[in-house]
N, CA, C and O atoms as a GROMACS GRO file, in nm:
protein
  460
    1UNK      N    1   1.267   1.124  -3.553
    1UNK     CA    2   1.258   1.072  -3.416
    1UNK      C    3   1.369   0.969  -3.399
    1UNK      O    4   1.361   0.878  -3.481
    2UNK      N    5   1.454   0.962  -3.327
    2UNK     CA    6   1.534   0.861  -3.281
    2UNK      C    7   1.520   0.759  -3.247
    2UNK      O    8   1.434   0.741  -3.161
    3UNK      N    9   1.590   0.652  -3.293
    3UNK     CA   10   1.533   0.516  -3.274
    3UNK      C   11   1.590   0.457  -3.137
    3UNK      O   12   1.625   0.340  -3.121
    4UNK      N   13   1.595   0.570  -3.033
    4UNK     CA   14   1.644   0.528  -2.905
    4UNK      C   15   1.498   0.474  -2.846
    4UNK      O   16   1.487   0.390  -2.756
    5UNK      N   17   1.403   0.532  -2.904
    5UNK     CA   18   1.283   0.480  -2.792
    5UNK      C   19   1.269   0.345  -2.817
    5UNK      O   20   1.212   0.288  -2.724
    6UNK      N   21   1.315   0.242  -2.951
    6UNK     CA   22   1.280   0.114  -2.939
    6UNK      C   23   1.387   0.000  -2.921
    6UNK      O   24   1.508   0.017  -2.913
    7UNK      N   25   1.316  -0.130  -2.916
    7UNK     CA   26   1.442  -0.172  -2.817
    7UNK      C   27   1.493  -0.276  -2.956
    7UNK      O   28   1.416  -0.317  -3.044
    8UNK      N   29   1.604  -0.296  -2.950
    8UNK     CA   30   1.638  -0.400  -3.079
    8UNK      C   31   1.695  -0.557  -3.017
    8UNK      O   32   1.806  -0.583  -2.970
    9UNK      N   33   1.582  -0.643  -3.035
    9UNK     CA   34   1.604  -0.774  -2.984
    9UNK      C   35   1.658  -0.858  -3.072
    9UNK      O   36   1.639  -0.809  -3.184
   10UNK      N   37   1.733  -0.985  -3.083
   10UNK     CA   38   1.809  -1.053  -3.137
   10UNK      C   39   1.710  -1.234  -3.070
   10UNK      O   40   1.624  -1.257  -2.984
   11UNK      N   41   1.794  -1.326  -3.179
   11UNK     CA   42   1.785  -1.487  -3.150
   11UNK      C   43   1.800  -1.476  -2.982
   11UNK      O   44   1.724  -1.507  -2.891
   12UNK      N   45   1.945  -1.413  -2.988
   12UNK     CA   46   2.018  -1.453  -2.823
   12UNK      C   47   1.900  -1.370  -2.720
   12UNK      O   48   1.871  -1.414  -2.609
   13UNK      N   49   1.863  -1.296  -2.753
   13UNK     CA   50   1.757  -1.228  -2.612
   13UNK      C   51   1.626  -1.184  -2.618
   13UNK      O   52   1.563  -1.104  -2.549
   14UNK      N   53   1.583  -1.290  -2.766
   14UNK     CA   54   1.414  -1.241  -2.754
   14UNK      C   55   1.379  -1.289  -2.588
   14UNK      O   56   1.342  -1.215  -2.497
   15UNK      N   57   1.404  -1.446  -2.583
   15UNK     CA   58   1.307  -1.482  -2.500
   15UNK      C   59   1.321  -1.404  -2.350
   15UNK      O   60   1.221  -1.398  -2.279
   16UNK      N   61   1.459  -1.340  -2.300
   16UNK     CA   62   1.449  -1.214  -2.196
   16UNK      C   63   1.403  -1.161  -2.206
   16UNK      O   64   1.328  -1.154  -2.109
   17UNK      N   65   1.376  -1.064  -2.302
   17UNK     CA   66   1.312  -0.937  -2.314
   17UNK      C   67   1.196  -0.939  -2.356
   17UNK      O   68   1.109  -0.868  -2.304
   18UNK      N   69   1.168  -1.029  -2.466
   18UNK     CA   70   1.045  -1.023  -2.457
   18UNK      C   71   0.906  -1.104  -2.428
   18UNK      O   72   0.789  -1.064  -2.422
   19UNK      N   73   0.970  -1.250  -2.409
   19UNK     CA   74   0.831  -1.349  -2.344
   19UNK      C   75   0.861  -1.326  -2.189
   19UNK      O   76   0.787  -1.371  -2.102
   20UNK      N   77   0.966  -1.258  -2.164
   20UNK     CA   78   0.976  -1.228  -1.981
   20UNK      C   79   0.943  -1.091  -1.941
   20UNK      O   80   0.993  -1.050  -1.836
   21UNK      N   81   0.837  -0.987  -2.035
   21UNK     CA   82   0.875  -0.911  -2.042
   21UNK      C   83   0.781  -0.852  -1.922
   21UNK      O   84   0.687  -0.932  -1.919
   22UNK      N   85   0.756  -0.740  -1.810
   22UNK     CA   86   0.629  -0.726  -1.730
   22UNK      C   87   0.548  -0.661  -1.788
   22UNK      O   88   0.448  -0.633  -1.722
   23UNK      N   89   0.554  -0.616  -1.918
   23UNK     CA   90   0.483  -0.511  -1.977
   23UNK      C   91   0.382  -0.614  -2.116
   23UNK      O   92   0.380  -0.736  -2.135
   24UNK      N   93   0.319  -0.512  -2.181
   24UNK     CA   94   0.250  -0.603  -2.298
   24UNK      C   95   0.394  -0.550  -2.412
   24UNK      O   96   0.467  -0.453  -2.393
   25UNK      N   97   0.399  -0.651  -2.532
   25UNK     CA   98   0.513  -0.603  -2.607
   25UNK      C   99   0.484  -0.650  -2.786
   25UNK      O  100   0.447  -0.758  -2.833
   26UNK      N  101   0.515  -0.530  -2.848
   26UNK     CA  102   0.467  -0.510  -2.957
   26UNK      C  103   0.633  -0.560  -3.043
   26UNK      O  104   0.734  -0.499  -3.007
   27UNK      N  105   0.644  -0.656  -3.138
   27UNK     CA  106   0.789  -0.683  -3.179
   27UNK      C  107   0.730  -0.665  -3.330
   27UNK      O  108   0.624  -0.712  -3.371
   28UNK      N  109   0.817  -0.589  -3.397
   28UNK     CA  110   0.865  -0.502  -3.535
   28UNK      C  111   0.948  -0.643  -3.581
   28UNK      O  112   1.059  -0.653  -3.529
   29UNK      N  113   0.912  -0.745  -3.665
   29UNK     CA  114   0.990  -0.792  -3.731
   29UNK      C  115   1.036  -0.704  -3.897
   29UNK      O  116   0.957  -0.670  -3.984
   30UNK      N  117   1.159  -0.692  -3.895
   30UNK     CA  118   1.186  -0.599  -4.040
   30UNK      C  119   1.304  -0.647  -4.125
   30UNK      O  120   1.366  -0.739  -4.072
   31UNK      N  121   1.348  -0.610  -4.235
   31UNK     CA  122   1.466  -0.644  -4.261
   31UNK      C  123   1.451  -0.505  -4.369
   31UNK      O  124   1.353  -0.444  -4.413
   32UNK      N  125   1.620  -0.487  -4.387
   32UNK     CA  126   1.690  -0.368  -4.463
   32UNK      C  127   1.674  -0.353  -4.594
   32UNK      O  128   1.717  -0.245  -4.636
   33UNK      N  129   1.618  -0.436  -4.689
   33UNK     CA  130   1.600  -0.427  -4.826
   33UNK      C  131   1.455  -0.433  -4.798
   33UNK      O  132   1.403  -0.498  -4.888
   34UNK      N  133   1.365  -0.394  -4.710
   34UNK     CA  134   1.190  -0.406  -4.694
   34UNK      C  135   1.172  -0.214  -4.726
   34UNK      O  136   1.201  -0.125  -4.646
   35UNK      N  137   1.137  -0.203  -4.811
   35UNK     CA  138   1.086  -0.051  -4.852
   35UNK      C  139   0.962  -0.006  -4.781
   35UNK      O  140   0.938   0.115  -4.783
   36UNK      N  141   0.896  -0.070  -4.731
   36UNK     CA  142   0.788  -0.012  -4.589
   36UNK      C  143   0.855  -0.005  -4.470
   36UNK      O  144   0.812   0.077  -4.389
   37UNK      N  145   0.945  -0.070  -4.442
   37UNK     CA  146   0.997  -0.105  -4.314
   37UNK      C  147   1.028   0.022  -4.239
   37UNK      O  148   0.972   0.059  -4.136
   38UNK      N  149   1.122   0.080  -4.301
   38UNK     CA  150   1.164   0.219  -4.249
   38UNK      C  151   1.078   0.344  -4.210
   38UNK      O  152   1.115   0.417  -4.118
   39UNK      N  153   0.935   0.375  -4.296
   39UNK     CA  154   0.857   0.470  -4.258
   39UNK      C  155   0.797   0.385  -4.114
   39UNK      O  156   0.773   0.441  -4.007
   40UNK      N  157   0.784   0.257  -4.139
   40UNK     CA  158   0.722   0.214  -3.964
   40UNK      C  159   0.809   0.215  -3.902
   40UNK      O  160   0.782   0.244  -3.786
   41UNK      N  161   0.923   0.195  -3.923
   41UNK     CA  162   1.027   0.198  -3.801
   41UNK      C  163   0.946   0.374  -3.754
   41UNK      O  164   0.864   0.396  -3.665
   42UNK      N  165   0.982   0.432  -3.813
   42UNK     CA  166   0.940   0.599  -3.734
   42UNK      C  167   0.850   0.620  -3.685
   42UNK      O  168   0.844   0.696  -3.588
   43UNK      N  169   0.717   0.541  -3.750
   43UNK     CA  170   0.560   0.551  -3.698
   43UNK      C  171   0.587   0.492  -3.523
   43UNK      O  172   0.555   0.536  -3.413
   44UNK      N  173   0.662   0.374  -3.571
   44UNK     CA  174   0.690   0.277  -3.395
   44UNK      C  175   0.758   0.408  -3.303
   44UNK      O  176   0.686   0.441  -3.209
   45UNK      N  177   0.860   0.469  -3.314
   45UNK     CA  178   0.938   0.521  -3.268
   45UNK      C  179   0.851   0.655  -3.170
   45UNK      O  180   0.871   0.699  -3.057
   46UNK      N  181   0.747   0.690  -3.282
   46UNK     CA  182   0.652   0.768  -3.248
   46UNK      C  183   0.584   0.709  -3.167
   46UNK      O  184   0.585   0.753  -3.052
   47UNK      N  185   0.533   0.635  -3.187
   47UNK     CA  186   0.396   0.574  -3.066
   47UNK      C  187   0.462   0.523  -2.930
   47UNK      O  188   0.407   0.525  -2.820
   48UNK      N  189   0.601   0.474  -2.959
   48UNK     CA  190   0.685   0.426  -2.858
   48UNK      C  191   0.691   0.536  -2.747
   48UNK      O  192   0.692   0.503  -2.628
   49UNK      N  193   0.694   0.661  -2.786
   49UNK     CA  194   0.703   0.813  -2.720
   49UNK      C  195   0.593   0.823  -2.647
   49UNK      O  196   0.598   0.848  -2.527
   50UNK      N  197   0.472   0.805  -2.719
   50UNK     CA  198   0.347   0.807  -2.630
   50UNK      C  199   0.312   0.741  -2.558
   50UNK      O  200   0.237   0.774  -2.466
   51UNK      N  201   0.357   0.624  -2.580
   51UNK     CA  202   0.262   0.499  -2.469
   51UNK      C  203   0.380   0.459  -2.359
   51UNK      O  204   0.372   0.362  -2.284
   52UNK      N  205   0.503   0.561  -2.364
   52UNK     CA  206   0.580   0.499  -2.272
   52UNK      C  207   0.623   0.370  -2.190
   52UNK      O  208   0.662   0.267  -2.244
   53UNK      N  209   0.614   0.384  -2.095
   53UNK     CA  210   0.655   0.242  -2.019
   53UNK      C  211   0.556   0.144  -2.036
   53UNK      O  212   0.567   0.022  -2.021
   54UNK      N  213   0.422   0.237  -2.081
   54UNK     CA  214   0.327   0.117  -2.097
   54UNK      C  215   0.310  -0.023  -2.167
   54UNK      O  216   0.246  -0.128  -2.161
   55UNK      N  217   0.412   0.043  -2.240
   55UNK     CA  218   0.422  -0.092  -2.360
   55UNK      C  219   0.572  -0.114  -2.404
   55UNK      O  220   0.633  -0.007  -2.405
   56UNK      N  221   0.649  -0.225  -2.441
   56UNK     CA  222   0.778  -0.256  -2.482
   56UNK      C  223   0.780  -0.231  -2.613
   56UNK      O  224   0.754  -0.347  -2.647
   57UNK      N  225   0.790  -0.175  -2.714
   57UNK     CA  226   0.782  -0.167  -2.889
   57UNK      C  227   0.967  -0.226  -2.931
   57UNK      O  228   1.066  -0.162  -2.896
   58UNK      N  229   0.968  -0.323  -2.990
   58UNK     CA  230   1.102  -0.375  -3.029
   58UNK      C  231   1.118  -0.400  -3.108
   58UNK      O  232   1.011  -0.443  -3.150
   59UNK      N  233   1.230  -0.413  -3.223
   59UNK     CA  234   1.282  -0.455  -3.363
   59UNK      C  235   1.325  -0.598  -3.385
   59UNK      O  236   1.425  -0.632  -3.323
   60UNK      N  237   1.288  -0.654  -3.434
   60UNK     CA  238   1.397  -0.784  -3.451
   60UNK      C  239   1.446  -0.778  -3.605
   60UNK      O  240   1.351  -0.771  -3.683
   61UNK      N  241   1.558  -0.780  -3.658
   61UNK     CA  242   1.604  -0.783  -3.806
   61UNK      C  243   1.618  -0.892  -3.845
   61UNK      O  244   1.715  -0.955  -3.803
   62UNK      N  245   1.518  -0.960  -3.949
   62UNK     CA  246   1.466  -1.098  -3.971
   62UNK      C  247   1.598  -1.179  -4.075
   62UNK      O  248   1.608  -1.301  -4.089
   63UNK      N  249   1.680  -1.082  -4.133
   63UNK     CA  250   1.766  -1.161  -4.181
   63UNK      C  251   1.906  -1.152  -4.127
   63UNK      O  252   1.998  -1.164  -4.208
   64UNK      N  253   1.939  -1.128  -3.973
   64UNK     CA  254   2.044  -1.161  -3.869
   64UNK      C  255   2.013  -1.219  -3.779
   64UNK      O  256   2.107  -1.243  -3.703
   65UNK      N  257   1.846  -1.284  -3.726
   65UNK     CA  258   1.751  -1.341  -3.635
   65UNK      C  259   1.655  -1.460  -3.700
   65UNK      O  260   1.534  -1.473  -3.680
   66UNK      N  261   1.765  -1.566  -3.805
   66UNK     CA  262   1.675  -1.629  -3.846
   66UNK      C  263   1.530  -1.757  -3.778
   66UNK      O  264   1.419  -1.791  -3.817
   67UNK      N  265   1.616  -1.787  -3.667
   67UNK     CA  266   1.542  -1.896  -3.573
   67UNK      C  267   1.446  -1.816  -3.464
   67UNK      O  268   1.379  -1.885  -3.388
   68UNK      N  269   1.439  -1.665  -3.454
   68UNK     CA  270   1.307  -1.623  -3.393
   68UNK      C  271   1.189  -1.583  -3.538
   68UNK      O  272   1.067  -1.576  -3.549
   69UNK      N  273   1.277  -1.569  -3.605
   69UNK     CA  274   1.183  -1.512  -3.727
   69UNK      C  275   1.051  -1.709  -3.732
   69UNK      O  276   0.933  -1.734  -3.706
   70UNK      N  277   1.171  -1.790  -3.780
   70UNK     CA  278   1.104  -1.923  -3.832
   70UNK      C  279   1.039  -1.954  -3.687
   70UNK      O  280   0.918  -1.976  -3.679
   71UNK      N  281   1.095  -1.954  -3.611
   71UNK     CA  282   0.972  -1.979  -3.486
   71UNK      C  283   0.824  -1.908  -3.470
   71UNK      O  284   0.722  -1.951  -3.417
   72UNK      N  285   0.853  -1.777  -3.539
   72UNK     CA  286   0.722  -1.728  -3.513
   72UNK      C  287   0.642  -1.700  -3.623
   72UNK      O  288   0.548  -1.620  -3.632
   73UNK      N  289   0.710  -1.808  -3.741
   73UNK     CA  290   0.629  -1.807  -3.873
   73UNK      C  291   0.632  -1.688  -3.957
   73UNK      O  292   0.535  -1.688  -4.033
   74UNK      N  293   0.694  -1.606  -3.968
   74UNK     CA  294   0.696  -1.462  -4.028
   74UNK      C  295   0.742  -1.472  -4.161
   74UNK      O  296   0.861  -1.498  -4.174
   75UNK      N  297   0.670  -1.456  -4.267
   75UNK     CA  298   0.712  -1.475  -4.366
   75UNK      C  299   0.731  -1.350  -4.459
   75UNK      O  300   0.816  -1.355  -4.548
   76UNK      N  301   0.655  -1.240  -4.442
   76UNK     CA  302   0.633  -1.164  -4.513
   76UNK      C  303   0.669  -1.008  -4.413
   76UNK      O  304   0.639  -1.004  -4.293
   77UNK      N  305   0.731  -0.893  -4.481
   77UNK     CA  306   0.797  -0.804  -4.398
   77UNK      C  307   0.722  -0.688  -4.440
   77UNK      O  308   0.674  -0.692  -4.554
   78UNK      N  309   0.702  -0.583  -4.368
   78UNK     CA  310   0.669  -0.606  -4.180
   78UNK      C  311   0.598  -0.656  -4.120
   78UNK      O  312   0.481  -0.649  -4.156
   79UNK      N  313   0.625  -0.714  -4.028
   79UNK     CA  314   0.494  -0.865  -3.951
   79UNK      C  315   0.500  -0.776  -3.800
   79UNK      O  316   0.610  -0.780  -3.746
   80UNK      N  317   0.421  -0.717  -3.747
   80UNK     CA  318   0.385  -0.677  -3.614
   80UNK      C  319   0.330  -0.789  -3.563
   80UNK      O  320   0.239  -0.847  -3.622
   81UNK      N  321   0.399  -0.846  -3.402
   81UNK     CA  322   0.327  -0.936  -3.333
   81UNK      C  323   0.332  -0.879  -3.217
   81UNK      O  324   0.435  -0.860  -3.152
   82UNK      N  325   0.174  -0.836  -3.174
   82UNK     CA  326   0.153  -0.780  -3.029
   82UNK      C  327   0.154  -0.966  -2.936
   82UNK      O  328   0.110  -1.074  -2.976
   83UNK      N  329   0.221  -0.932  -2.817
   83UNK     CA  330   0.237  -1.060  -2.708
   83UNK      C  331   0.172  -0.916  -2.584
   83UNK      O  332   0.180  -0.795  -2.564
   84UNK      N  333   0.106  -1.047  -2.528
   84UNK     CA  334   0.094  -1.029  -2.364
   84UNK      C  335   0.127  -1.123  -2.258
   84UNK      O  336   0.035  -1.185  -2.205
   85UNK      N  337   0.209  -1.134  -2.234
   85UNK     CA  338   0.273  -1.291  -2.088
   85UNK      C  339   0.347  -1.371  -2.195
   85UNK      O  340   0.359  -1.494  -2.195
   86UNK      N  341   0.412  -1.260  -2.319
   86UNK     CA  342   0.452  -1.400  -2.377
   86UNK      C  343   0.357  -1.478  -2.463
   86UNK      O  344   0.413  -1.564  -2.531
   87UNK      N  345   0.252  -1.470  -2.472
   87UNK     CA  346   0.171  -1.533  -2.573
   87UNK      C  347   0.149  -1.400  -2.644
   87UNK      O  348   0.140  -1.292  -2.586
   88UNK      N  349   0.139  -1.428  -2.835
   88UNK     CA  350   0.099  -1.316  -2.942
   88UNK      C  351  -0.031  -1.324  -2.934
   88UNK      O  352  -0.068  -1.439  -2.908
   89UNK      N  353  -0.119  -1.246  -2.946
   89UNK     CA  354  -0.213  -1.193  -2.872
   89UNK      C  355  -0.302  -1.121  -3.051
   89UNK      O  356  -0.424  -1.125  -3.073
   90UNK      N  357  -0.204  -1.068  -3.141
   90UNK     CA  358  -0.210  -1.050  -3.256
   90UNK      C  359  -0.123  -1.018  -3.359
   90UNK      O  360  -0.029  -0.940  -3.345
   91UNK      N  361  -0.146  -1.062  -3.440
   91UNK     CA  362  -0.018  -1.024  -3.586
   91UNK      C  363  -0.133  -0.912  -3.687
   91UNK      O  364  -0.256  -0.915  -3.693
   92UNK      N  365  -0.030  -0.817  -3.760
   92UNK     CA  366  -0.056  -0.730  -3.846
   92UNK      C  367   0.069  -0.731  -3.922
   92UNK      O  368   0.162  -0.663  -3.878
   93UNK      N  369   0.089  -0.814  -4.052
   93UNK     CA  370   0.112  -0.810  -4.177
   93UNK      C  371   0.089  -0.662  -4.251
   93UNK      O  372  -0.016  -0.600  -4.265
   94UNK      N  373   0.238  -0.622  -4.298
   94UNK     CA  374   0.283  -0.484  -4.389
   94UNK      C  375   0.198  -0.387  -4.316
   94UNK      O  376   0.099  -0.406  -4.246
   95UNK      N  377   0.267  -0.268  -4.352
   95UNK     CA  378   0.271  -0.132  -4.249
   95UNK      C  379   0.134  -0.099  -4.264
   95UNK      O  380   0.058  -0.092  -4.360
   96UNK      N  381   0.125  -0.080  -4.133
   96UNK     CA  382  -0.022   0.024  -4.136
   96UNK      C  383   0.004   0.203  -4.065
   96UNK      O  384   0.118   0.224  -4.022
   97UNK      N  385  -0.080   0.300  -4.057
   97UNK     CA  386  -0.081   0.413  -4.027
   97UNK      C  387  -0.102   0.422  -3.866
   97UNK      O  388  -0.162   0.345  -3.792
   98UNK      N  389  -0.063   0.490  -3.850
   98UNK     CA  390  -0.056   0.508  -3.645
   98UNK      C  391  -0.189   0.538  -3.619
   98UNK      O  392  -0.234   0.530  -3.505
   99UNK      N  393  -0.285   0.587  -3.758
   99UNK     CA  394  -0.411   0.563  -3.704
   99UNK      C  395  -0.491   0.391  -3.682
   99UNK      O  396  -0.599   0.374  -3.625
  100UNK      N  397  -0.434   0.316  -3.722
  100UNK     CA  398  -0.425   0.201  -3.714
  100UNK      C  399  -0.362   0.136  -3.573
  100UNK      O  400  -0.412   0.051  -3.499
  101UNK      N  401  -0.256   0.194  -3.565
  101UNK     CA  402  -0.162   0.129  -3.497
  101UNK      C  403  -0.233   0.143  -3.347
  101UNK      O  404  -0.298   0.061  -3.282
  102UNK      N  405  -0.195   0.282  -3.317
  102UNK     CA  406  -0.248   0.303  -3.196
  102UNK      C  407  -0.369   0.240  -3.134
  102UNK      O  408  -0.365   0.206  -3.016
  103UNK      N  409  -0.489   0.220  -3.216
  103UNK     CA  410  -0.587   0.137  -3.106
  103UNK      C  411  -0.559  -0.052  -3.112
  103UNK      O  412  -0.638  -0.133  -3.064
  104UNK      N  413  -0.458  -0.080  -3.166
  104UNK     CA  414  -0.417  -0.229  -3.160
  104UNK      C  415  -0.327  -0.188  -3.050
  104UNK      O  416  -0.336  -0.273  -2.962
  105UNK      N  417  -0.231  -0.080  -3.012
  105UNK     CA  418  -0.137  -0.092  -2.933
  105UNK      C  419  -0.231  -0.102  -2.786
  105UNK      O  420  -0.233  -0.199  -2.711
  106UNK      N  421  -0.302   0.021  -2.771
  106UNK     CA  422  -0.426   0.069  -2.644
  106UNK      C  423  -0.523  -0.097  -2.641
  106UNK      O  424  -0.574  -0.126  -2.533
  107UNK      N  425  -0.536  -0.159  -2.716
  107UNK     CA  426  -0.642  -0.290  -2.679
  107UNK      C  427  -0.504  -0.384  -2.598
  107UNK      O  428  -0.505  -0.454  -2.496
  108UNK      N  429  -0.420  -0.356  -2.670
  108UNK     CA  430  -0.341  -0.482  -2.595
  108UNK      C  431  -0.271  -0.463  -2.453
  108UNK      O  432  -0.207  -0.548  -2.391
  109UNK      N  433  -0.298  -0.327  -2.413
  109UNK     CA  434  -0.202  -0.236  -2.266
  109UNK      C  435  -0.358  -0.244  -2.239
  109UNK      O  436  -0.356  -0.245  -2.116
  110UNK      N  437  -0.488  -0.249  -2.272
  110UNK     CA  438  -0.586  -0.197  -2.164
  110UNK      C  439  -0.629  -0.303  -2.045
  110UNK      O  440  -0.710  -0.265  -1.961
  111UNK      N  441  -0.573  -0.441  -2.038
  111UNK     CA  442  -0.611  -0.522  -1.951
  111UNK      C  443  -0.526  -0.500  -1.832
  111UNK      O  444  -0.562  -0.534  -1.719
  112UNK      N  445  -0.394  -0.435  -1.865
  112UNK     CA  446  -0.314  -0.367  -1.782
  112UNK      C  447  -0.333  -0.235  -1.693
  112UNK      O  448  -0.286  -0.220  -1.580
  113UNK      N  449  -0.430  -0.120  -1.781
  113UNK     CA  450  -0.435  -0.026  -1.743
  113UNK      C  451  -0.522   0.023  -1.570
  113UNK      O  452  -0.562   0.132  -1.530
  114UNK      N  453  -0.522  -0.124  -1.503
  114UNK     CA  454  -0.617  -0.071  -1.387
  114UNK      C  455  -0.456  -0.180  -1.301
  114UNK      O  456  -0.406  -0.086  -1.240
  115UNK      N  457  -0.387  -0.271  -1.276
  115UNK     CA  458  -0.272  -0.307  -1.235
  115UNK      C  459  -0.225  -0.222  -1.159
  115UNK      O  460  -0.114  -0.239  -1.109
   0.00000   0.00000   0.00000
């Protein structure tokens, strides 16, 4: 699956994209020597397909993004932080299965889903 469906945020434009974001938004903190990282990058890429516009799914690469990483306490890779308005809403620490994923993604879009 192509990693066109997710969006790759940086220091310079978390806070645009994603505490401004109109949608609920799921951010992929990862870095390149993380050996889970990559099968979730694809799991994201996947779910990103399904839930469409409903939800923002984004990357941040924790060792070219050090001052969003230390702002949001992330210590350990992969750190999923679902936000809604800009506030994290929940963190999930190292990869889980899209059977996992998906009803954390659907709880955090369902306060949206009548809007």
């Amino acid at each position: 699956m192509p990693d066109d469906t997710l969006t790759t945020v940086t220091d310079a434009t978390f806070a645009e994209i994603v505490l401004s974001a109109k949608v609920p938004v799921l951010v992929d903190f990862w870095a390149e020597w993380c050996p889970p990282c990559g099968p979730l990058k694809r799991v994201l890429s996947e779910l990103a397909g399904e839930f469409g516009d409903r939800v923002l799914i984004a990357t941040l690469d924790v060792d070219a993004n050090p001052s969003t990483t230390i702002a949001y306490r992330v210590h350990s890779m992969p750190t999923l932080l679902f936000l809604r308005d800009g506030t994290v809403t929940q963190t999930i620490v190292g990869a889980r299965p899209k059977s996992v994923l998906r009803p954390a993604i659907t709880n955090l879009i369902t306060p949206y889903a009548n809007v």
